[in-house]
C-alpha positions in Angstrom: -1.4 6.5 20.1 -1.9 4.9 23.7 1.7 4.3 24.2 4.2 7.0 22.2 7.2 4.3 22.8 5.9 2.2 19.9 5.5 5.0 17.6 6.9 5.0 14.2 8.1 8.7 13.9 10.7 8.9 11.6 9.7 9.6 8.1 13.2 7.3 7.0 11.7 4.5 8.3 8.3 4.9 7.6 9.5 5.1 4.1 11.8 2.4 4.4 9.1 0.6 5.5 7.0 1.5 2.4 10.1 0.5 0.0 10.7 -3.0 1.8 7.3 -4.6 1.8 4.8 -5.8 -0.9 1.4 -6.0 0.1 -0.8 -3.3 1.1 -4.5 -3.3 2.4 -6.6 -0.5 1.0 -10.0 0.2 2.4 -12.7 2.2 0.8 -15.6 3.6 2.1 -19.4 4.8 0.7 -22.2 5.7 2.2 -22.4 3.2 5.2 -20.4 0.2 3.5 -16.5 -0.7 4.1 -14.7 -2.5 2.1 -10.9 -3.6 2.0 -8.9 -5.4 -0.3 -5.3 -6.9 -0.4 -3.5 -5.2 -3.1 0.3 -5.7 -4.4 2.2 -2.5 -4.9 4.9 0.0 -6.0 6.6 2.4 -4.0 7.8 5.9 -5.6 9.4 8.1 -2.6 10.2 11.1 -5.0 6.2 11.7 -5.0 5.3 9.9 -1.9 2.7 7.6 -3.5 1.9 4.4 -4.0 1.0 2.6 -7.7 -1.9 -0.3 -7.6 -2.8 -1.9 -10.5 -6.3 -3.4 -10.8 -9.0 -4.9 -13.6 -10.7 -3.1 -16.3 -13.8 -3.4 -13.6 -14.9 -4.8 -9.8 -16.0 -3.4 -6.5 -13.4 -2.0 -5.4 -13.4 0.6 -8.4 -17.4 0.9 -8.1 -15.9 2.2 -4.3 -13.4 4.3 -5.8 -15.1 6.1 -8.2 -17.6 6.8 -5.7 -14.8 8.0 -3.3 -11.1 8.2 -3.9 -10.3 9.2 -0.1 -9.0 5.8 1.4 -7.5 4.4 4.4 -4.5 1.6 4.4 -2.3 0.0 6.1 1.5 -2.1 5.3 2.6 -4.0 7.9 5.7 -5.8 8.8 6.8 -9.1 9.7 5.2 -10.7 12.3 6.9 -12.6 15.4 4.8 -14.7 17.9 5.7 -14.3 20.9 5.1 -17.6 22.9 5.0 -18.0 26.7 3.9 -20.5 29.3 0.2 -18.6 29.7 -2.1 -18.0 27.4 -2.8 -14.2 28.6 1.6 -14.0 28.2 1.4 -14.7 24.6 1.6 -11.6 22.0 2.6 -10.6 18.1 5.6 -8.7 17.6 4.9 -6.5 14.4 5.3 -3.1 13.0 2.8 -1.8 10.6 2.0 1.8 9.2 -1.6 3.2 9.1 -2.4 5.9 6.1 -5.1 8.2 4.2 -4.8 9.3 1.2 -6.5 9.8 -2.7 -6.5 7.6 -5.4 -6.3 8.7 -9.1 -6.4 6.7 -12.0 -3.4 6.9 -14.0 -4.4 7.2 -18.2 -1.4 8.3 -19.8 0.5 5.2 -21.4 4.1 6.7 -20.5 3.2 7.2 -17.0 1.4 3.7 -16.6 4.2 2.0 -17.4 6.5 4.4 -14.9 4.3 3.0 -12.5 4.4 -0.6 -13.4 7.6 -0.6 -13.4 8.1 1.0 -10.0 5.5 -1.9 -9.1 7.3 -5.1 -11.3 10.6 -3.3 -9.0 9.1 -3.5 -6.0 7.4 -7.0 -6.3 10.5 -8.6 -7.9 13.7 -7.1 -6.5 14.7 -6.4 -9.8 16.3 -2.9 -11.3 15.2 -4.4 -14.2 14.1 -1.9 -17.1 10.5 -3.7 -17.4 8.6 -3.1 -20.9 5.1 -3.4 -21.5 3.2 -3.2 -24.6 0.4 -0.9 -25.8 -2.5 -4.1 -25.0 -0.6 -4.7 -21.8 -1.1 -0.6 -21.0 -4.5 -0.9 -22.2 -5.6 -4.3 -20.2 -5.1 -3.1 -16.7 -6.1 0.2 -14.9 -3.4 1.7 -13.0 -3.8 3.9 -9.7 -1.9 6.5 -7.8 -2.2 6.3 -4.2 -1.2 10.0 -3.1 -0.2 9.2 0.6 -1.5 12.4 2.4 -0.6 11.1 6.1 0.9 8.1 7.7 1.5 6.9 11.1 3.3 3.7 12.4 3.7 1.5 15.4 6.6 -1.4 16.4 6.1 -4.0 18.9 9.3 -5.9 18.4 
């Protein structure tokens, strides 16, 4: 990183960070194509992963199975900085940058641990969330084994 003052170092707030926000960007790649996608998600910090739930089928799962090494990125709220000249104007942010694999989660018990550490996440709710065997069976449900992570802060 260009300048190490706006690093994110510390693994607390890096997963802090991961436990606070909602949306994350994954972005796949085979052969010579890219492709990212917007993606809401649960946080688990015992196993360092992130849980994605997706369609039975769709693009992004042609990408995965073809290669489950991705790239994403969580970011922060933003602040826009305004000033009298147009150069002077910036984006306060913070966002974290990551790699890791994907695996497809098939066992019903451990799809809904998942979804439920998603519903938490999305909802703000310790809710004990239920979900029945054609709920289980009508989505596909990922783990995103985070492998490394780096952030940055402008604020």
């Amino acid at each position: 990183m260009r300048r190490s003052e706006r690093e994110i170092t510390s693994g607390d707030e890096i997963r802090a960070m991961l436990a606070r926000e909602s949306v994350v960007r994954v972005a796949f790649a085979v052969d010579s194509e890219p492709y990212i996608v917007p993606l809401s998600y649960g946080y688990d910090s015992a196993r360092h992963a992130l849980y994605l739930h997706t369609a039975m089928v769709g693009r992004k799962l042609d990408f995965a199975e073809r290669n489950p090494r991705v790239c994403f990125e969580v970011e922060g709220p933003l602040v826009l900085r305004r000033a009298d000249k147009a150069c002077a104007w910036g984006l306060g942010y913070e966002s974290l940058i990551g790699y890791g694999m994907l695996s497809e989660i098939v066992d019903a018990g451990e799809k809904a641990l998942a979804l439920s550490l998603l519903m938490r996440q999305q909802s703000g709710l310790e809710s004990s969330w239920e979900f029945s065997a054609s709920e289980l069976c009508a989505v596909r449900v990922w783990q995103l084994t985070i492998e490394s992570v780096t952030g940055k802060r402008t604020m």
